[in-house]
VEXPA-668314 format. One record per residue (C-alpha): residue number from 1; x, y, z. Coordinates in steps of 0.2 Angstrom, whole numbers. Layout:
N
resi;c1;c2;c3
NUM;X;Y;Z
...
END
This chain:
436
resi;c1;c2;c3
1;0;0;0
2;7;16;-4
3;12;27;11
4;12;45;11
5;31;53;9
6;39;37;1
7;44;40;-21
8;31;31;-30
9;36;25;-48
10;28;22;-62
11;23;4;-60
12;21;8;-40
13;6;20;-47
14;-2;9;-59
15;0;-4;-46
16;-9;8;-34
17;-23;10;-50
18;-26;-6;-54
19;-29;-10;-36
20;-40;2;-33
21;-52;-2;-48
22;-51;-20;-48
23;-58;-20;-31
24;-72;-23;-23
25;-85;-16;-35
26;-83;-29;-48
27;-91;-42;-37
28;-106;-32;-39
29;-107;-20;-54
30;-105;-34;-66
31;-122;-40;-61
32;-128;-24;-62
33;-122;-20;-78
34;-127;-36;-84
35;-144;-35;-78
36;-146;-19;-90
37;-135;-24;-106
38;-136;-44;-104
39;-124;-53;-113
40;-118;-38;-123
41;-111;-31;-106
42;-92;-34;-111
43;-97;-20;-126
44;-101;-9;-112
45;-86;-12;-102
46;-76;-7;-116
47;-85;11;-122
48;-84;13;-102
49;-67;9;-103
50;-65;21;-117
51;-73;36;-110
52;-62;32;-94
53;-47;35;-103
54;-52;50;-109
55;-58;55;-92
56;-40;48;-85
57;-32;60;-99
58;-40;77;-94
59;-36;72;-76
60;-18;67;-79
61;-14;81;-86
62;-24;94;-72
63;-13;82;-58
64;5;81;-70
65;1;102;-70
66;-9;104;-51
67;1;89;-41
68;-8;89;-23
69;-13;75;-12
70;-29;84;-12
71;-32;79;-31
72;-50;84;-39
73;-53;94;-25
74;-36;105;-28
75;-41;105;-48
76;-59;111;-43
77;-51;123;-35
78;-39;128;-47
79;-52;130;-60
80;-67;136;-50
81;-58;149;-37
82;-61;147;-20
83;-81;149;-21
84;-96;140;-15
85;-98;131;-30
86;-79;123;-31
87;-84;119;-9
88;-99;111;-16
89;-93;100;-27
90;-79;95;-14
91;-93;91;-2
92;-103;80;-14
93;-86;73;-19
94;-87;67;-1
95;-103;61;1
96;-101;51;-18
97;-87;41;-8
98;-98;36;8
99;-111;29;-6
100;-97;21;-12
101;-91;13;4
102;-110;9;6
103;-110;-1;-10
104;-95;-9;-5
105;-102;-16;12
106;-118;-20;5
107;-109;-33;-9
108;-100;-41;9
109;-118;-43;15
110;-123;-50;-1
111;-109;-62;-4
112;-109;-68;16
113;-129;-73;15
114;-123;-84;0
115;-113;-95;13
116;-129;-98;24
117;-141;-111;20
118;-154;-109;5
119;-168;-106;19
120;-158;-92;29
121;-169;-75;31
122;-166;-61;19
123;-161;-51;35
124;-147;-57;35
125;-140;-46;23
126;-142;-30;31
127;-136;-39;45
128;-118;-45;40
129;-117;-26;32
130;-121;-18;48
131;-108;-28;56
132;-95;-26;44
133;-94;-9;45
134;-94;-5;63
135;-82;-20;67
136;-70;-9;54
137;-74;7;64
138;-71;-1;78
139;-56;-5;72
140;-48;10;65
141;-56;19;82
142;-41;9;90
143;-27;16;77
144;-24;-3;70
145;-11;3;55
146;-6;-15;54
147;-20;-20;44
148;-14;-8;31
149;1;-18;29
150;-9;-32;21
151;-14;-24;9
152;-2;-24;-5
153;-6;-46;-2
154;-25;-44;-1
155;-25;-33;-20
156;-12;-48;-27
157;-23;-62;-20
158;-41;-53;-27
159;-32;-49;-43
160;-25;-67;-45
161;-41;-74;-39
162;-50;-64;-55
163;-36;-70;-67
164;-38;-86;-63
165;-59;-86;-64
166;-57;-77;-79
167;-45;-89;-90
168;-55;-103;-80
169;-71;-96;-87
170;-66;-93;-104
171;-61;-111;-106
172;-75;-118;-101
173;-89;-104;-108
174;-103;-109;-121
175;-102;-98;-136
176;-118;-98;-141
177;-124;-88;-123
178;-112;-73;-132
179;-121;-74;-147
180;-125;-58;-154
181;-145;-65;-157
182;-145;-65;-140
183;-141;-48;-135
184;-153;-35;-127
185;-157;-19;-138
186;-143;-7;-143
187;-150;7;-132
188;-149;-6;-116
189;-131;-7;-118
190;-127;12;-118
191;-141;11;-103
192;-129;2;-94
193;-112;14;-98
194;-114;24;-81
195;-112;6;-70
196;-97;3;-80
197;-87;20;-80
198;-91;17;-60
199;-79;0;-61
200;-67;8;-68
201;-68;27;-57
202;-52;20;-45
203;-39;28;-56
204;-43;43;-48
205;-33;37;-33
206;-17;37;-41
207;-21;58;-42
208;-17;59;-23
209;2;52;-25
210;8;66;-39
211;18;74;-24
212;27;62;-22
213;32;56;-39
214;50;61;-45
215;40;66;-62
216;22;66;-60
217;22;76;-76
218;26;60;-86
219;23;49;-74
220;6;52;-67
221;-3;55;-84
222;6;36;-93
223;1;29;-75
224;-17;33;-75
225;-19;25;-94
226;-9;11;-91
227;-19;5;-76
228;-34;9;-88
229;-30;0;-99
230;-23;-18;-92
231;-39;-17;-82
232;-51;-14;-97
233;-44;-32;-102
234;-48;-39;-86
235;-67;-33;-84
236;-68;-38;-104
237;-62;-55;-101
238;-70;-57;-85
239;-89;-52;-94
240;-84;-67;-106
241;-80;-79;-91
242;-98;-73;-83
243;-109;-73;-98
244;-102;-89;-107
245;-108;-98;-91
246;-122;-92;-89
247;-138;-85;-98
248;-142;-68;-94
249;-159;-75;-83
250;-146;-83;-72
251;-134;-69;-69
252;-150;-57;-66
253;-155;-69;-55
254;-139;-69;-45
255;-134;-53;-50
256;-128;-47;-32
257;-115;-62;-33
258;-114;-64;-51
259;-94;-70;-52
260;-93;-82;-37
261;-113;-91;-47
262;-100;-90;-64
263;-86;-99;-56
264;-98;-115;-52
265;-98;-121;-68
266;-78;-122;-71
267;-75;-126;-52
268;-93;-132;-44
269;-96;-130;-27
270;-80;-124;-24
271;-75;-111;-35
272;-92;-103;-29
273;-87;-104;-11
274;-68;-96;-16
275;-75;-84;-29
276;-85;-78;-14
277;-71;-82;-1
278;-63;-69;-12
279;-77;-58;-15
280;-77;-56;6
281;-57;-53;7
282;-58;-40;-6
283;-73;-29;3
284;-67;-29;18
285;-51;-23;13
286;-59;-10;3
287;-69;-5;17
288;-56;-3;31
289;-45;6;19
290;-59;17;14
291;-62;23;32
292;-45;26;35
293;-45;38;22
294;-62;43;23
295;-54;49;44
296;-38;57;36
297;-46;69;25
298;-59;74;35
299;-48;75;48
300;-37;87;36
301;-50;98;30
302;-57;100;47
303;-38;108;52
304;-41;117;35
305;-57;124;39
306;-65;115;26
307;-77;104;38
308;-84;106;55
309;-71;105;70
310;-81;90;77
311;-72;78;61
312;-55;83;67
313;-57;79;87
314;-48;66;96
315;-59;50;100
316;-46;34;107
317;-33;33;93
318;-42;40;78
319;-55;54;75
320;-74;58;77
321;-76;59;57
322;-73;43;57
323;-89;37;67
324;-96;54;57
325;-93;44;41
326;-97;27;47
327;-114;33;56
328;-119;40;36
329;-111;25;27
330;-121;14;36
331;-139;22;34
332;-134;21;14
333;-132;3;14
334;-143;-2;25
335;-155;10;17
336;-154;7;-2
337;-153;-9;-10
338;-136;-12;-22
339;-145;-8;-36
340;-151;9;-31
341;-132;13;-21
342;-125;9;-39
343;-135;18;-50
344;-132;35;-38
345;-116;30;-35
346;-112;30;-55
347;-122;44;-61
348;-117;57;-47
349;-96;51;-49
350;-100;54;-69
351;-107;72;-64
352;-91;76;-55
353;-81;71;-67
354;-88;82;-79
355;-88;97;-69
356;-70;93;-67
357;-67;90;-86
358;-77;108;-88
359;-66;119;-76
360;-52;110;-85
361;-55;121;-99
362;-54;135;-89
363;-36;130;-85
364;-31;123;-100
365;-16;135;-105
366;-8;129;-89
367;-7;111;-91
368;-6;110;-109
369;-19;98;-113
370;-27;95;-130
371;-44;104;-130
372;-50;91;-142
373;-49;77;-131
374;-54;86;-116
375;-68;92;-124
376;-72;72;-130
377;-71;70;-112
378;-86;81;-107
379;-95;76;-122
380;-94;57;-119
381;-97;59;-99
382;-112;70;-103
383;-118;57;-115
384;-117;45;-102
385;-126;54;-89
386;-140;58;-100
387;-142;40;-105
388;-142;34;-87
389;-155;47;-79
390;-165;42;-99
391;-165;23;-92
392;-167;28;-74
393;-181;41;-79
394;-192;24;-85
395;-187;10;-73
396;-183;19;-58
397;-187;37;-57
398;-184;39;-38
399;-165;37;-39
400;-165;53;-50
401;-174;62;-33
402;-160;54;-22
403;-147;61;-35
404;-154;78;-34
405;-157;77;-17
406;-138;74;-13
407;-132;86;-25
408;-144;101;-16
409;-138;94;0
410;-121;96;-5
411;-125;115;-9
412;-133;119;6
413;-121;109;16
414;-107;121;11
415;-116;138;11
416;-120;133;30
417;-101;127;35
418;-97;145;26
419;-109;154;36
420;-105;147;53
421;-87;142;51
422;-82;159;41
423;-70;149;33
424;-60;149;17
425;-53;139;6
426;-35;144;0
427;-30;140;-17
428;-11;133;-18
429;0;144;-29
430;10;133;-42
431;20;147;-51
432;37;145;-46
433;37;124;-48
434;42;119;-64
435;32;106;-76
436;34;97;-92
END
């Protein structure tokens, strides 16, 4: 895992990438996506794929030019100024990665029921996601840094344990589920593009490392489509594994644990306890990392200003954001069902990104990006917004509400912290560093 202060290189970022996206959001969006563009879902992993690289190329180039730890918060900034709307965006940025967190701990809950017998009550999947996240709050309330130095194995051991499924899956797939008669209509596939660009969001991560990268001019921008890339093939080969096995009724069926169901056919019984052996390993990694971080920068902005005081004070060994952040995280997932967490999940991370694309253009004689492309990214992220909220306006209208609603709580949220906290955000001055 990386650590703050140490020189990360160019494979050590893509590393940190491909970690991050392969995690545990695979278990689950798969299903998700494939519940929307069927067997055709391996189409829509590689237009999402697509417009993620363009995403990662307009954010590469605002972090090779704007290197903070802070990343799209710093870049909002940069581009916006040091207004509401720039602290808005920040605090939606923040409550986009509590539903994230959420969605994470509701796959553990799914995945865990899977393991009780046939008969067990449904309960118990609000159950084991309740007590996943407040045993990891209750760890990191004790300072536990240890766990993080397992993470480095847990990413190998869930990125080997997909590797393997996938070439597994492949071998042993039917190709007459992947026929092309069999897929849904064209539209459903670019329905489904939001779910996908959400797999893939994690590059963002390797953002916060630019300071300490020896180049991140060069380096961070290669690193980000690198990591894109290699997992681009991954998610494809891994649609091909799930959909070869089984018919698009059976993974809609088992959509919240659709890759450990695929594995049953090369492996039986077995691989469908490891793949959900694995699918377990990786959530719980994601979601004890994910607090940890989620406490850091809370912690940080609150010294900053940028949050309440209450995120930054001392409780045992960590900080009251924490329980802040796990109080909210655990609402969502208990809440929403997986399907609703991953739809607002998608939609509002695309939103952000565009706004971030957008101001890009506003700074865009300072990190020397191509306006062509950056523009393609707006474009492309808009398309896929408006094709999400299209499908979502049809089948489920109320997540658009919950969408909203979040976006005007982000708004209101920040003009109250301004009011009451007086404080202001300061934009970093980069004139006298030198990039390429």
């Amino acid at each position: 895992m990386y650590k703050s202060g140490s020189k990360v290189s160019f494979w050590s970022a893509v590393a940190m990438g491909i970690g991050a996206m392969v995690g545990a959001g695979i278990f689950a969006l798969l299903g998700q996506a494939g519940m929307i563009a069927g067997n055709a879902v391996w189409i829509s992993f590689i237009i999402g794929g697509l417009i993620a690289l363009l995403s990662g190329y307009s954010i590469g180039r605002l972090g090779a030019r704007f290197p903070s730890s802070g990343g799209f918060v710093e870049y909002l900034v940069q581009a916006y100024g040091e207004g509401i709307f720039s602290g808005a965006i920040s605090v939606l940025m923040y409550i986009s990665a509590l539903v994230s967190v959420s969605l994470i701990a509701r796959v553990f809950g799914s995945y865990a029921y899977e393991l009780l017998p046939a008969s067990s009550p449904h309960i118990f999947v609000e159950i084991f996601t309740a007590s996943i996240i407040l045993f990891f709050m209750a760890i990191n309330l004790q300072g536990a840094s240890s766990v993080a130095k397992i993470e480095n194995i847990v990413v190998f051991l869930k990125i080997s344990a997909l590797v393997i499924f996938a070439i597994a899956g492949i071998i042993t797939l039917e190709p007459a589920k992947l026929s092309p008669a069999l897929y849904p209509p064209i539209n459903k596939i670019f329905f489904s593009l939001a779910i996908t660009f959400f797999a893939y969001e994690g590059f963002r991560i390797i953002t916060n490392a630019a300071e300490d990268m020896p180049n991140p001019a060069k380096t961070l921008p290669r690193a980000i489509m690198t990591s894109i890339l290699i997992v681009m093939v991954l998610y494809v080969a891994v649609s091909f594994a799930v959909f070869g096995n089984l018919s698009a009724k059976e993974v809609i069926r088992a959509q919240d644990y659709a890759l450990a169901e695929a594995a049953r056919p090369a492996f039986g019984a077995t691989g469908f306890i490891i793949m959900t052996l694995a699918a377990l390993l990786a959530t719980s990694s994601a979601i004890n990392a994910s607090l940890y971080a989620a406490t850091n920068v809370t912690y940080r902005l609150a010294r900053l200003g940028e949050l309440p005081s209450v995120f930054g004070k001392p409780i045992k060994r960590s900080r009251e954001g924490l329980i802040i952040s796990s109080i909210a995280i655990l609402i969502m997932a208990l809440f929403f069902d997986l399907s609703s967490i991953a739809a607002i999940g998608a939609v509002s991370t695309l939103i952000i990104h565009m706004i971030v694309h957008i101001g890009h253009l506003r700074v865009i004689k300072k990190t020397k990006a191509s306006s062509i492309l950056v523009v393609a990214a707006i474009i492309f992220t808009f398309g896929a917004i408006a094709l999400s909220l299209i499908y979502l306006m049809g089948e489920r209208p109320q997540i658009i509400f919950w969408i909203i609603g979040f976006i005007v709580l982000a708004f209101i949220i920040e003009i109250l912290l301004r009011l009451f906290t007086g404080r202001i955000i300061v934009k970093r001055n980069y004139h006298n560093k030198k990039f390429g």
